[in-house]
Backbone and ligand atoms as CSV (ligand in chain L), in Angstrom:
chain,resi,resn,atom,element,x,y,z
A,1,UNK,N,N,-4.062,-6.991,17.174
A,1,UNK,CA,C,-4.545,-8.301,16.778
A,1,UNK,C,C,-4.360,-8.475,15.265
A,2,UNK,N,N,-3.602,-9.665,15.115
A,2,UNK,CA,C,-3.556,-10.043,13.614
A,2,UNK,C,C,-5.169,-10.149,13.053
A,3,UNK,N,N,-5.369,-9.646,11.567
A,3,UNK,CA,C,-7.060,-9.830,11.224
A,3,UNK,C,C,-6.303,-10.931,9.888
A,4,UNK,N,N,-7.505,-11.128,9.210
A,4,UNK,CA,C,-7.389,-11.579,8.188
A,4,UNK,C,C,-7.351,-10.689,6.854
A,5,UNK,N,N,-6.712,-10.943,6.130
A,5,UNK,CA,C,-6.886,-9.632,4.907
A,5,UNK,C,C,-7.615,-10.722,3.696
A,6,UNK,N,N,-8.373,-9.701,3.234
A,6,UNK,CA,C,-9.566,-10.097,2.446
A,6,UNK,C,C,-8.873,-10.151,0.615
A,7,UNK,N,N,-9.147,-11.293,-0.099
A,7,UNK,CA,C,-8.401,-11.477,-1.323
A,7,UNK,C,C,-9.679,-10.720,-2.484
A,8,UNK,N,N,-8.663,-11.118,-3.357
A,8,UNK,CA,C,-9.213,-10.169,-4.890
A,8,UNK,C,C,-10.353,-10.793,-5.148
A,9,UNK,N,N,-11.335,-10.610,-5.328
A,9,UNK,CA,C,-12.835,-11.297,-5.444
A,9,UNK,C,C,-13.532,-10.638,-4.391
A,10,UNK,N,N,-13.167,-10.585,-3.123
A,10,UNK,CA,C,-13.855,-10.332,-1.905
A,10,UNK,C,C,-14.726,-8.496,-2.723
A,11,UNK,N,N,-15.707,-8.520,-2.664
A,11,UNK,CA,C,-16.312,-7.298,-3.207
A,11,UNK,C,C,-16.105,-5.979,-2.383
A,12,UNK,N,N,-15.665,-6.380,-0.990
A,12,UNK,CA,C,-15.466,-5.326,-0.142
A,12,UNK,C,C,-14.246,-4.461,-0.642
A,13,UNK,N,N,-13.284,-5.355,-1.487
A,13,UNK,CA,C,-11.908,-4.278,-2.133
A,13,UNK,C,C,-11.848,-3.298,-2.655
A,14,UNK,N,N,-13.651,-3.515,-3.798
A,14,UNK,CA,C,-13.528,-2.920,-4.443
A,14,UNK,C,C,-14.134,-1.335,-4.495
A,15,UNK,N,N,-14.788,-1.341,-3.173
A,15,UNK,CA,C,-15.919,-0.270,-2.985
A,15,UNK,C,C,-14.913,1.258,-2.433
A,16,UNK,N,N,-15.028,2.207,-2.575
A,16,UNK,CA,C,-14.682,3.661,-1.926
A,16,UNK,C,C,-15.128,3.776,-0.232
A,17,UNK,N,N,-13.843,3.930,-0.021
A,17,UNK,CA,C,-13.903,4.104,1.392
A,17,UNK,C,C,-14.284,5.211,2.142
A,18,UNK,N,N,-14.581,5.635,3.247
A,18,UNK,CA,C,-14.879,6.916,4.110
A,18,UNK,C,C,-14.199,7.332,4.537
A,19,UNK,N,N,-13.940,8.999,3.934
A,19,UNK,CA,C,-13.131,9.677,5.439
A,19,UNK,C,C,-13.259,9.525,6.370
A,20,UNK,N,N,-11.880,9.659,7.467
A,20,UNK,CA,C,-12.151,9.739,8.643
A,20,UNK,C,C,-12.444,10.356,9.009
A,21,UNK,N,N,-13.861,10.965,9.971
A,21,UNK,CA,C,-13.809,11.821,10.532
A,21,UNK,C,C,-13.780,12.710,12.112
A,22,UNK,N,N,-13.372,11.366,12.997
A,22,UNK,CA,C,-12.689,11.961,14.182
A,22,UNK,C,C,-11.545,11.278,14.577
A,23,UNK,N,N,-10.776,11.940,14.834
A,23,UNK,CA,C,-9.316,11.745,15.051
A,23,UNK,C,C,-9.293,11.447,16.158
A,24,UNK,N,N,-7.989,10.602,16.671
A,24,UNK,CA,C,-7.725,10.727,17.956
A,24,UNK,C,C,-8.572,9.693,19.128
A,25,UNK,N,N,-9.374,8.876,18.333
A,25,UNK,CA,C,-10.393,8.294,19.329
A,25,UNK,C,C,-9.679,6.660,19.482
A,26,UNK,N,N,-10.197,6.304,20.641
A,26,UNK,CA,C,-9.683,4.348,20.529
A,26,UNK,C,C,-9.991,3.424,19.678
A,27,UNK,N,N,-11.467,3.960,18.711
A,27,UNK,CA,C,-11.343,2.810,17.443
A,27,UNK,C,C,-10.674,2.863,16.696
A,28,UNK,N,N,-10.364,4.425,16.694
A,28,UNK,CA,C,-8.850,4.460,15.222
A,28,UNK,C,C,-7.743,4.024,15.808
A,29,UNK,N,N,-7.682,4.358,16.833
A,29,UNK,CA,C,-6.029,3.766,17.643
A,29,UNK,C,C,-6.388,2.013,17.550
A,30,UNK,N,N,-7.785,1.736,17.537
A,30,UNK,CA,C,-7.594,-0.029,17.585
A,30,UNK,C,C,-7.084,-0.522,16.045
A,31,UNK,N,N,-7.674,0.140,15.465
A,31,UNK,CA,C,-7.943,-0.380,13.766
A,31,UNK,C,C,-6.251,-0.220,13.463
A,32,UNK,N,N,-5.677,0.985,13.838
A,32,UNK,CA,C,-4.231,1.133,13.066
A,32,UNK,C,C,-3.525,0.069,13.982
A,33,UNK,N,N,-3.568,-0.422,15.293
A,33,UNK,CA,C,-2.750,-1.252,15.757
A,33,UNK,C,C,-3.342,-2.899,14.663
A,34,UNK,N,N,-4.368,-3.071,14.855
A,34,UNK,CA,C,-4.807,-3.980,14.316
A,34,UNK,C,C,-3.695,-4.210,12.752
A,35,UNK,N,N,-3.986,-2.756,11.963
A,35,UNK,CA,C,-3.363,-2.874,10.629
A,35,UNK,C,C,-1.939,-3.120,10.863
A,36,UNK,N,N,-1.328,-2.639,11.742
A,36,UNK,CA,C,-0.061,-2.705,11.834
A,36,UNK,C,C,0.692,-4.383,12.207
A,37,UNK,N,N,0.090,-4.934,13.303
A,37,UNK,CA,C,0.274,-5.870,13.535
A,37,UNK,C,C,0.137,-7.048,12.421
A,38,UNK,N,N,-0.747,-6.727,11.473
A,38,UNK,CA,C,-1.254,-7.467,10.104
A,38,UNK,C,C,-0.143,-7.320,9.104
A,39,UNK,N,N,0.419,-6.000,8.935
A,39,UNK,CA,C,1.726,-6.063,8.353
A,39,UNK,C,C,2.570,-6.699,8.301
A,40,UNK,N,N,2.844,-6.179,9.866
A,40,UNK,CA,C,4.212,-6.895,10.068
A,40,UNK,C,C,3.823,-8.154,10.041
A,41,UNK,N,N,3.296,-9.039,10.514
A,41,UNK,CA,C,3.138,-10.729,10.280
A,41,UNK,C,C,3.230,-11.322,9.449
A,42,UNK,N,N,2.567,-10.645,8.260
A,42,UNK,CA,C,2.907,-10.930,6.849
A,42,UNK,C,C,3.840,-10.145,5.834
A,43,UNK,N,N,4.716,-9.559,6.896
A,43,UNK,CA,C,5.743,-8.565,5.745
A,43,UNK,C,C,5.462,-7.663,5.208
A,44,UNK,N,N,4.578,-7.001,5.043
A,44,UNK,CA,C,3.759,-6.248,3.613
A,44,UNK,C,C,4.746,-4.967,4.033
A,45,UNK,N,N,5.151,-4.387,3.079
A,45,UNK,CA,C,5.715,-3.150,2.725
A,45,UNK,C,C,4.215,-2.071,3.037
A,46,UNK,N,N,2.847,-1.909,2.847
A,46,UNK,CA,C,2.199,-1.412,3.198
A,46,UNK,C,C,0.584,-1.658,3.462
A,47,UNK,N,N,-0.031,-1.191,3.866
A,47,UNK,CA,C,-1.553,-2.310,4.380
A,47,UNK,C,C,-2.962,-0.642,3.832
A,48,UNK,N,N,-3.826,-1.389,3.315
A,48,UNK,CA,C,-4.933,0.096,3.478
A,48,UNK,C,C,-5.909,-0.595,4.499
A,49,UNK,N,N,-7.116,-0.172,5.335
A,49,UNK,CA,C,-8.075,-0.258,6.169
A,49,UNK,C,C,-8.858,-1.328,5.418
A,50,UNK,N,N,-9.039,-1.260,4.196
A,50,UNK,CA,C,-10.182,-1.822,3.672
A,50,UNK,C,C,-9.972,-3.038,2.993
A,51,UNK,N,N,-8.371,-3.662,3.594
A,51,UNK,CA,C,-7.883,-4.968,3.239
A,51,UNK,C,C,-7.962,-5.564,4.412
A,52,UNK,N,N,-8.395,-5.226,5.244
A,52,UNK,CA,C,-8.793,-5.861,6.448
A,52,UNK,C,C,-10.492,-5.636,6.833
A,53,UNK,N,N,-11.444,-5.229,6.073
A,53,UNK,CA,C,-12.525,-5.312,6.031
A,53,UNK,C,C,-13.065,-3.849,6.595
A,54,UNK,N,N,-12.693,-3.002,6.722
A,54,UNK,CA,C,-12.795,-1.791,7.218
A,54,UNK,C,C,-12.431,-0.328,6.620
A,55,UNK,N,N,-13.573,0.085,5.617
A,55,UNK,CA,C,-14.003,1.103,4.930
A,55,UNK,C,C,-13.831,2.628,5.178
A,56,UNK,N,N,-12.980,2.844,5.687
A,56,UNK,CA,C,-11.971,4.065,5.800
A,56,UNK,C,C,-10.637,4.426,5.522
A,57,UNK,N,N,-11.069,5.725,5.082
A,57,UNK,CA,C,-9.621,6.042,4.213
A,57,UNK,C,C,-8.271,6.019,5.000
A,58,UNK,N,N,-7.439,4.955,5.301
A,58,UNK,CA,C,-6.566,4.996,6.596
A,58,UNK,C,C,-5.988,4.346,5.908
A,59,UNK,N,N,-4.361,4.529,5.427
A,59,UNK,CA,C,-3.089,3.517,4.759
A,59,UNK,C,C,-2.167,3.223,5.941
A,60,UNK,N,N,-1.322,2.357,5.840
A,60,UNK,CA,C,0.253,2.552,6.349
A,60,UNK,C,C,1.328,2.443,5.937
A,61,UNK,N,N,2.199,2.226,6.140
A,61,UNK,CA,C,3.352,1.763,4.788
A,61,UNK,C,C,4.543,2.465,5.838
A,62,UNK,N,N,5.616,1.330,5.414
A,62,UNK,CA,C,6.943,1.704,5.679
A,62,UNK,C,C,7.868,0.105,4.804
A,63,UNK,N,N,9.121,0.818,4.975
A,63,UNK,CA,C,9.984,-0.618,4.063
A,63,UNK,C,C,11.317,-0.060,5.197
A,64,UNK,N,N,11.522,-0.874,5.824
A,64,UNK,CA,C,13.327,-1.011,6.467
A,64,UNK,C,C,14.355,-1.486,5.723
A,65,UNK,N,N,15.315,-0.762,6.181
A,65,UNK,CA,C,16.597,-1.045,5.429
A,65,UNK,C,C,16.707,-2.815,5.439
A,66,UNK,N,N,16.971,-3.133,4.448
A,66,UNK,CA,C,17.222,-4.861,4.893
A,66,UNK,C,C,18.440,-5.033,3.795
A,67,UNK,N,N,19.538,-5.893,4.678
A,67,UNK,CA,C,21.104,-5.794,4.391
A,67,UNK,C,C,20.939,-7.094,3.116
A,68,UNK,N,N,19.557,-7.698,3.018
A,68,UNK,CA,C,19.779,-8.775,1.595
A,68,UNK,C,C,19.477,-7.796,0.522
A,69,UNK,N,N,18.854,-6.717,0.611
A,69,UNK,CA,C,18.784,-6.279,-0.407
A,69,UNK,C,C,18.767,-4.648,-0.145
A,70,UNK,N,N,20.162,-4.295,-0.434
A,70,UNK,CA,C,21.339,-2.830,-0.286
A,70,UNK,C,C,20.627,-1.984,-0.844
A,71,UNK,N,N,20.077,-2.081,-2.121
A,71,UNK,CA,C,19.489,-1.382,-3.402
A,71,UNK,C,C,18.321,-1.202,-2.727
A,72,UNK,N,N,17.560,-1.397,-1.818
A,72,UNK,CA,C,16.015,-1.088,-1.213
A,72,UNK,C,C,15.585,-0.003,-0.638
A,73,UNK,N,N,15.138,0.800,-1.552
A,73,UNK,CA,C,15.355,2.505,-0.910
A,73,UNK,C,C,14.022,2.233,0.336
A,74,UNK,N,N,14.288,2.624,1.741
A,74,UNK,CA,C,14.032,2.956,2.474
A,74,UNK,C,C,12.869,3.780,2.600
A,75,UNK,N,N,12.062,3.088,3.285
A,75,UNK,CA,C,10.769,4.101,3.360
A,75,UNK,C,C,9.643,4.488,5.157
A,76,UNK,N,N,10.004,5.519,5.632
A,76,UNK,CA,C,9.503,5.752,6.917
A,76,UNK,C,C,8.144,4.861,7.343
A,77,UNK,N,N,8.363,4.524,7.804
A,77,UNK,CA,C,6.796,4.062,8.558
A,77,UNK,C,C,6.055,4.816,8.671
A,78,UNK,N,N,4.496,5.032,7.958
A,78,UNK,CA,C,3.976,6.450,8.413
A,78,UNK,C,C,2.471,5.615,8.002
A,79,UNK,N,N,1.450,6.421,8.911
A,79,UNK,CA,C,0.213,6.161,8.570
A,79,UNK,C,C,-0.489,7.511,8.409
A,80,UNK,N,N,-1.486,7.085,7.851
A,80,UNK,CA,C,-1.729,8.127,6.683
A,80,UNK,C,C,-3.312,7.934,6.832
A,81,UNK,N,N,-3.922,9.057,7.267
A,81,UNK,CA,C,-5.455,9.483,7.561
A,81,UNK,C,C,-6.403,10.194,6.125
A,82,UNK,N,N,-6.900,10.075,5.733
A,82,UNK,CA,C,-7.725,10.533,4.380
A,82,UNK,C,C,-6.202,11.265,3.656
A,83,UNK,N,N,-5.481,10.568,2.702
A,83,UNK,CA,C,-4.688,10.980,1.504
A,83,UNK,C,C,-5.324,11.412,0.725
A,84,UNK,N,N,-4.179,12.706,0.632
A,84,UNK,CA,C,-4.581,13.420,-0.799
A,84,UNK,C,C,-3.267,12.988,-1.628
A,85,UNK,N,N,-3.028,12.751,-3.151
A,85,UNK,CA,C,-2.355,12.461,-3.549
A,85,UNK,C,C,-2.089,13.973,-4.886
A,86,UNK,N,N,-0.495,14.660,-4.941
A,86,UNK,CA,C,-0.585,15.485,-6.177
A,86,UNK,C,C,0.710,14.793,-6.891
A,87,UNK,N,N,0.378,14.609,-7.794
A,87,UNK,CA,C,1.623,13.927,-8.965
A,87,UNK,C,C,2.990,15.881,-8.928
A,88,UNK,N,N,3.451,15.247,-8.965
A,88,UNK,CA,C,4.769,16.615,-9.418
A,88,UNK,C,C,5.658,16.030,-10.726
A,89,UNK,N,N,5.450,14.980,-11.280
A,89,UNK,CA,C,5.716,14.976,-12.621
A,89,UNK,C,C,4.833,14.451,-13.900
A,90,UNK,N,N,5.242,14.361,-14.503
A,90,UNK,CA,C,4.009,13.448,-15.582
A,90,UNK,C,C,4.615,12.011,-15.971
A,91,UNK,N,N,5.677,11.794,-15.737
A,91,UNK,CA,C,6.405,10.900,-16.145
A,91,UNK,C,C,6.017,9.632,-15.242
A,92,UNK,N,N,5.724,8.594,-16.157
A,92,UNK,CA,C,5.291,7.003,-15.488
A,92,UNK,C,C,6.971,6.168,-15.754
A,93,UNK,N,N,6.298,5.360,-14.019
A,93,UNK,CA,C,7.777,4.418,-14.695
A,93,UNK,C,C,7.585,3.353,-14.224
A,94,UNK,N,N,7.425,2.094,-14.983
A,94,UNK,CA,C,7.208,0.852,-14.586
A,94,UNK,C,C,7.306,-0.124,-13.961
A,95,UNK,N,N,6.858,-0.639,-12.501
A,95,UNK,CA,C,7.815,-1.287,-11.641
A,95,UNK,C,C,6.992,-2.554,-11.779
A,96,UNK,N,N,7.938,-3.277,-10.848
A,96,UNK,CA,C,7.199,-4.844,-10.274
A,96,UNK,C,C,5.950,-4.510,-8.691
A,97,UNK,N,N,4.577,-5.251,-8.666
A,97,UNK,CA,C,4.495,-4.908,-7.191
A,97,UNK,C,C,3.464,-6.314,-7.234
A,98,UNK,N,N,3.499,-6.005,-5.814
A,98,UNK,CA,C,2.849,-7.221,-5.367
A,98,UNK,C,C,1.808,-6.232,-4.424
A,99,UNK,N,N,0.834,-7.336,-4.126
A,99,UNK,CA,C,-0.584,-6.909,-2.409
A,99,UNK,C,C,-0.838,-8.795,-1.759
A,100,UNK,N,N,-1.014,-7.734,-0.396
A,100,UNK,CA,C,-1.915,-8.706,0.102
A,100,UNK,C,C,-3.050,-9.576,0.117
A,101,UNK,N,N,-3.481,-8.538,-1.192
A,101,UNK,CA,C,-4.641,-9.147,-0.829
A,101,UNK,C,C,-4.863,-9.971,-2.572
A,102,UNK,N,N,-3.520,-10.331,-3.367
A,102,UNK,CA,C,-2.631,-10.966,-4.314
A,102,UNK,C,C,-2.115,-11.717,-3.839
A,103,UNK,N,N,-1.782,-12.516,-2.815
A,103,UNK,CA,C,-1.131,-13.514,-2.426
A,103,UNK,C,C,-0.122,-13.904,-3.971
A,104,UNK,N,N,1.137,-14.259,-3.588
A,104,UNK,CA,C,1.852,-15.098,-4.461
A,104,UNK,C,C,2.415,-14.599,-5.971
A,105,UNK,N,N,1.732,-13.238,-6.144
A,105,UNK,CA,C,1.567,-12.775,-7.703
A,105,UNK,C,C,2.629,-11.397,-7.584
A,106,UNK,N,N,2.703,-11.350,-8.933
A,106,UNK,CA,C,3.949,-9.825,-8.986
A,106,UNK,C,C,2.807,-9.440,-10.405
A,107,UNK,N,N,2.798,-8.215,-10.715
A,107,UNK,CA,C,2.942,-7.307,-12.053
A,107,UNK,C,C,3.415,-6.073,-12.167
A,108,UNK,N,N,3.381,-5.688,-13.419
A,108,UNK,CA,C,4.173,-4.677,-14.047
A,108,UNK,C,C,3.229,-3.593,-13.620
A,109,UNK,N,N,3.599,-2.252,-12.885
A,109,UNK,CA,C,2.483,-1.460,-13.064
A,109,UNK,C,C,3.059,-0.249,-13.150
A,110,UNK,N,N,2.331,0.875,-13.882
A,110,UNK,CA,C,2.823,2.009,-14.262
A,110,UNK,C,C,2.525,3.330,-12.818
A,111,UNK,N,N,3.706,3.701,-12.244
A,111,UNK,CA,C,3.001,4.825,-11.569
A,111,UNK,C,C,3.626,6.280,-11.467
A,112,UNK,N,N,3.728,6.819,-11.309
A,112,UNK,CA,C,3.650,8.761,-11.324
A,112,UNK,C,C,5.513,8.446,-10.424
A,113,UNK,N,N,6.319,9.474,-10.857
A,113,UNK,CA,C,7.870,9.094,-10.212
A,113,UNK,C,C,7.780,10.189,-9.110
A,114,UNK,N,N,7.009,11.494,-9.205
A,114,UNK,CA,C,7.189,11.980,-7.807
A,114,UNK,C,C,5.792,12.472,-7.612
A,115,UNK,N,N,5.894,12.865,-6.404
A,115,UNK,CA,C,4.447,13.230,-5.939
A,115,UNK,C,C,4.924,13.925,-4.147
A,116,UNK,N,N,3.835,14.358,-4.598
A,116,UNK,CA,C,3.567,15.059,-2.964
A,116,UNK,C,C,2.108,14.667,-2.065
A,117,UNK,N,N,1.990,13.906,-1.237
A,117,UNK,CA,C,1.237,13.525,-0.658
A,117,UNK,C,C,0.559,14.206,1.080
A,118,UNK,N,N,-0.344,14.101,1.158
A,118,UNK,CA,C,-0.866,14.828,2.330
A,118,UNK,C,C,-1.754,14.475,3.103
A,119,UNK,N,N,-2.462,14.403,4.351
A,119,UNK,CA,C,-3.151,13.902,4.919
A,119,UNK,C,C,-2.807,14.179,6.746
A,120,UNK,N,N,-3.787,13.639,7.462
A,120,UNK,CA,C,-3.498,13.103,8.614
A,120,UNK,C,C,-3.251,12.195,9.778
A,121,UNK,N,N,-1.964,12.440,10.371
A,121,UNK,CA,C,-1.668,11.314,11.460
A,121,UNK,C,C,-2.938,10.718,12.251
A,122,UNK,N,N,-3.032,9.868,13.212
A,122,UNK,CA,C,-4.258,9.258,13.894
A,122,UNK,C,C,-3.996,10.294,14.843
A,123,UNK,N,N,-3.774,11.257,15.493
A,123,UNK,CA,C,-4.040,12.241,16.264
A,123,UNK,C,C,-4.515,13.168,15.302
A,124,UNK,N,N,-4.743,13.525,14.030
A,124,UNK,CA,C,-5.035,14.506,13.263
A,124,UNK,C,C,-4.461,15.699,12.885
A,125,UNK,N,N,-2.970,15.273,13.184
A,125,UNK,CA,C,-1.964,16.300,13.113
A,125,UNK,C,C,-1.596,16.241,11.415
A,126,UNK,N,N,-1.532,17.545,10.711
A,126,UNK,CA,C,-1.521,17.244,9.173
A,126,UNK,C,C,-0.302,17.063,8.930
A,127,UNK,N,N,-0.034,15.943,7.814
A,127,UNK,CA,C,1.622,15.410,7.378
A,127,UNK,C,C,1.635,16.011,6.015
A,128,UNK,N,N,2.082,16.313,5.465
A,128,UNK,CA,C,3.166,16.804,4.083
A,128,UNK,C,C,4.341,16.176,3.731
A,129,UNK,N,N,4.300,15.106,2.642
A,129,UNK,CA,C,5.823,14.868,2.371
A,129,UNK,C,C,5.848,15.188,0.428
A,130,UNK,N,N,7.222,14.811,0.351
A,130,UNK,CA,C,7.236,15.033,-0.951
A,130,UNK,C,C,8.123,13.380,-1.340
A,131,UNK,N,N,7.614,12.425,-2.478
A,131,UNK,CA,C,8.044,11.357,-2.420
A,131,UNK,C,C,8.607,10.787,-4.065
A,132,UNK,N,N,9.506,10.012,-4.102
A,132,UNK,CA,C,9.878,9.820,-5.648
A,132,UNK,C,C,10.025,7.986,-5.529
A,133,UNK,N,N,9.903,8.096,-6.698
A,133,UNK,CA,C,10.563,5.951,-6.932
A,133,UNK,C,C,9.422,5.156,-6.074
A,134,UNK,N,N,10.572,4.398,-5.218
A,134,UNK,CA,C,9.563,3.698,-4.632
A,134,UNK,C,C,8.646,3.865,-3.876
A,135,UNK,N,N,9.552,4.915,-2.879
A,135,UNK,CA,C,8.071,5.285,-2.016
A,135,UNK,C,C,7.040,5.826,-2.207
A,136,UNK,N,N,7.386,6.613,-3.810
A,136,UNK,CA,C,5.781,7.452,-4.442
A,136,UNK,C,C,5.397,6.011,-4.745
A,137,UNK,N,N,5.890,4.738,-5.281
A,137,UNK,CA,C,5.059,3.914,-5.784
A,137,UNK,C,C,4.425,3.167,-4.619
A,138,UNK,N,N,4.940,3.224,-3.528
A,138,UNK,CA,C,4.087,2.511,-2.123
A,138,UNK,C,C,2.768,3.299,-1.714
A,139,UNK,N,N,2.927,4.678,-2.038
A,139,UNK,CA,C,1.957,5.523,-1.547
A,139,UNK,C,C,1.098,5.168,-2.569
A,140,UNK,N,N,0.964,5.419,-4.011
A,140,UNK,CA,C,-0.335,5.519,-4.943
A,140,UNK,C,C,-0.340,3.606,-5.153
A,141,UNK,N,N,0.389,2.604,-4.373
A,141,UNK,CA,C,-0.499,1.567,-4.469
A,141,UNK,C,C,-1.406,1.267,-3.240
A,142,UNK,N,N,-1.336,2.048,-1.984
A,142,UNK,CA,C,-1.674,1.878,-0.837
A,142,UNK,C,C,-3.218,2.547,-1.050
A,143,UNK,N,N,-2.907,3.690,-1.823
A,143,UNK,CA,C,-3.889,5.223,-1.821
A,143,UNK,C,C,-4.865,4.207,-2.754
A,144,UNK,N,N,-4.517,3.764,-4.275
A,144,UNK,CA,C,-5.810,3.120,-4.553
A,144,UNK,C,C,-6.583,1.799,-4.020
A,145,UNK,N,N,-5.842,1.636,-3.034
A,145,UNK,CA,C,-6.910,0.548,-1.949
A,145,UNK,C,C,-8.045,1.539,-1.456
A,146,UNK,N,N,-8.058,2.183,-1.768
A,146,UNK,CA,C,-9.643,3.130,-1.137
A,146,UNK,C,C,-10.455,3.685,-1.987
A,147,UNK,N,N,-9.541,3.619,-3.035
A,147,UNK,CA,C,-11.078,4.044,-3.873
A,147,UNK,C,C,-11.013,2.761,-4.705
A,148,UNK,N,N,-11.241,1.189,-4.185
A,148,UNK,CA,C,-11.419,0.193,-4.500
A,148,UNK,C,C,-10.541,-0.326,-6.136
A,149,UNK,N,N,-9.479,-0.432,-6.363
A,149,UNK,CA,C,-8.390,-0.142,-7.190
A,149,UNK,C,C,-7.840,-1.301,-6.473
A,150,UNK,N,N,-7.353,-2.300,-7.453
A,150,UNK,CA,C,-6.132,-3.331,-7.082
A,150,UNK,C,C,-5.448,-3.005,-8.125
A,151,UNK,N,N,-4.079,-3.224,-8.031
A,151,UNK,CA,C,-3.049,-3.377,-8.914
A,151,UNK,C,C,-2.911,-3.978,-10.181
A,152,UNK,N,N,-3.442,-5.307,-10.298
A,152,UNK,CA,C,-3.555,-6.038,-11.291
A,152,UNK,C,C,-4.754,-4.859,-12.470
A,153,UNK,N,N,-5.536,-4.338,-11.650
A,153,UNK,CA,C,-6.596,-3.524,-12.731
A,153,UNK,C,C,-5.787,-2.162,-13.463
A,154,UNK,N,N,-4.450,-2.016,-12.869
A,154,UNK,CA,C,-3.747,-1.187,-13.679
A,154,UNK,C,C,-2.784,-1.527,-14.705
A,155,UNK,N,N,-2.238,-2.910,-14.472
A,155,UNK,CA,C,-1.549,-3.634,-15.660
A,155,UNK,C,C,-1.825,-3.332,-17.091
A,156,UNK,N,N,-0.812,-2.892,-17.558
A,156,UNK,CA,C,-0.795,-2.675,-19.164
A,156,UNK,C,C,-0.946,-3.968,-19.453
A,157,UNK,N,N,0.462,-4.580,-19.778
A,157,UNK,CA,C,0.878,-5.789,-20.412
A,157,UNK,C,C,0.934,-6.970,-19.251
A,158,UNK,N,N,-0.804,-8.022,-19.833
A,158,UNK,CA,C,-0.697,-9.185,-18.760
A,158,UNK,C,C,0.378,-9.824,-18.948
A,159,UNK,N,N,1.106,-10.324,-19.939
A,159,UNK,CA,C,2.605,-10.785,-20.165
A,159,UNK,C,C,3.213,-10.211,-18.952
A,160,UNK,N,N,3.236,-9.176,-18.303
A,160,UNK,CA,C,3.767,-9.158,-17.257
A,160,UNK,C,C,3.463,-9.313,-16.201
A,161,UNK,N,N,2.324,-10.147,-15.437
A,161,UNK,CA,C,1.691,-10.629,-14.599
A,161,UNK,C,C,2.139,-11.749,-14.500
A,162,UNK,N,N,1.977,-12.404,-12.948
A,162,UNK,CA,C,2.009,-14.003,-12.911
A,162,UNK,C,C,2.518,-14.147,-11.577
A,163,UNK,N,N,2.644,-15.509,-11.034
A,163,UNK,CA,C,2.657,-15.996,-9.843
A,163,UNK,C,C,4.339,-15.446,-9.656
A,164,UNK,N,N,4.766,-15.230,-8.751
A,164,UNK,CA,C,6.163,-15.203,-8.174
A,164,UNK,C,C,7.283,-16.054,-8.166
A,165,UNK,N,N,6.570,-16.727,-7.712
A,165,UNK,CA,C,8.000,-18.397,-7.719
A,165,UNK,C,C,7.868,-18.386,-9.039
A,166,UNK,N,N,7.715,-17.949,-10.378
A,166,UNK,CA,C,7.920,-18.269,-11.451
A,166,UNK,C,C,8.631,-17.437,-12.070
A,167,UNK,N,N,7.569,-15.968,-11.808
A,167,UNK,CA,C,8.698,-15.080,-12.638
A,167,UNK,C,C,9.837,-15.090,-11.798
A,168,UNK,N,N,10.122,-15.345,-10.943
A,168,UNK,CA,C,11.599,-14.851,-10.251
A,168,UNK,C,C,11.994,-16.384,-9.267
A,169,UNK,N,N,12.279,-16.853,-10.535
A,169,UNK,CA,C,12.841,-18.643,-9.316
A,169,UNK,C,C,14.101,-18.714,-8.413
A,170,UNK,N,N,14.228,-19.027,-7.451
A,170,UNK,CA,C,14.513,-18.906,-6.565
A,170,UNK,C,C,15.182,-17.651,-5.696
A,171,UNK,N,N,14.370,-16.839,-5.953
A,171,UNK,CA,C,14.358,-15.865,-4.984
A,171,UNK,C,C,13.387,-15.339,-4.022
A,172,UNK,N,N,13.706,-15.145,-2.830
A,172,UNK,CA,C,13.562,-15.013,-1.956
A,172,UNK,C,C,12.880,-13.475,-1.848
A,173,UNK,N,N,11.486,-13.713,-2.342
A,173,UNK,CA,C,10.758,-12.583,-2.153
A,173,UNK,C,C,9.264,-12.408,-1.293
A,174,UNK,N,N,9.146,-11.136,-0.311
A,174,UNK,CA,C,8.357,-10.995,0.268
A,174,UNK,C,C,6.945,-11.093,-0.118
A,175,UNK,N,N,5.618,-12.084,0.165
A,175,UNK,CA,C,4.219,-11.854,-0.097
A,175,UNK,C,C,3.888,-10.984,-0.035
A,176,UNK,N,N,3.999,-9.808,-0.676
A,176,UNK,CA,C,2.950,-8.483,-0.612
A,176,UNK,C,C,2.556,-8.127,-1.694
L,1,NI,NI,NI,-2.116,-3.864,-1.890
């Protein structure tokens, strides 16, 4: 079921979420179909639990190859049960991102270029990956949806903030 995802103001964004702590059961299998279906409807490159009103540490995230844009490094579909996040470099590098729960807006935000991330599947089977560029930057913008963290609160330079159709006119970019 499509939900509604809750915008920047909503106080629920901002609070720390709960581990999960049983795997494998039908409310988590409802909640991740729920999140998933919320994605995809609205495009989002990735969704956390608690943008849909629901206070557990549970992300998802994936990006498909899409032939308008060649340069779009590819990122697995994977959902992700209480993340642990370890940086493997020190080096920040500045991208564009958008959220859901941002409607319409892009900024500049600084994040970690590789990392190794960890956690568990909704059966509770433990995942390990090791991630660089974009997909480390999908993971640590997904990961601070739980400990109540929006994007815009990491912006260096507001000069680089602002609605979308502006900074980037006529292009054809996804709401997330
Ligand atoms: Ni977001």
């Amino acid at each position: 079921m499509i939900r509604d995802v809750l915008r920047m103001g909503d106080p629920r964004l901002l609070q720390v979420s709960k581990p999960v702590e049983r795997f494998g059961t039908p409310e988590l299998a409802a909640l991740i179909h729920d999140m998933q279906d919320t994605m995809a409807a609205l495009n989002g490159a990735g969704l956390a639990a608690p943008q849909i009103g629901v206070g557990l540490r549970v992300v998802m995230f994936g990006v498909a190859r899409n032939p308008r844009y060649p340069d779009a490094e590819e990122v697995p579909f994977t959902v992700l049960c209480n993340p642990v996040l370890t940086p493997l470099a020190e080096e920040f590098e500045d991208g564009w991102e958008g959220c859901l729960s941002v409607p319409g807006m892009r900024g500049v935000v600084p994040r970690y270029t590789r990392l190794r991330y960890s956690g568990f599947d909704p059966k509770g089977t433990p995942i390990t990956r090791e991630a660089s560029d974009f997909h480390a930057r999908v993971v640590q913008h997904e990961c601070d949806h739980l400990d109540g963290v929006l994007y815009p609160m990491r912006i260096r330079d507001l000069r680089q903030f602002g609605f979308t159709e502006e900074l980037f006119p006529g292009e054809d970019i996804a709401d997330d």
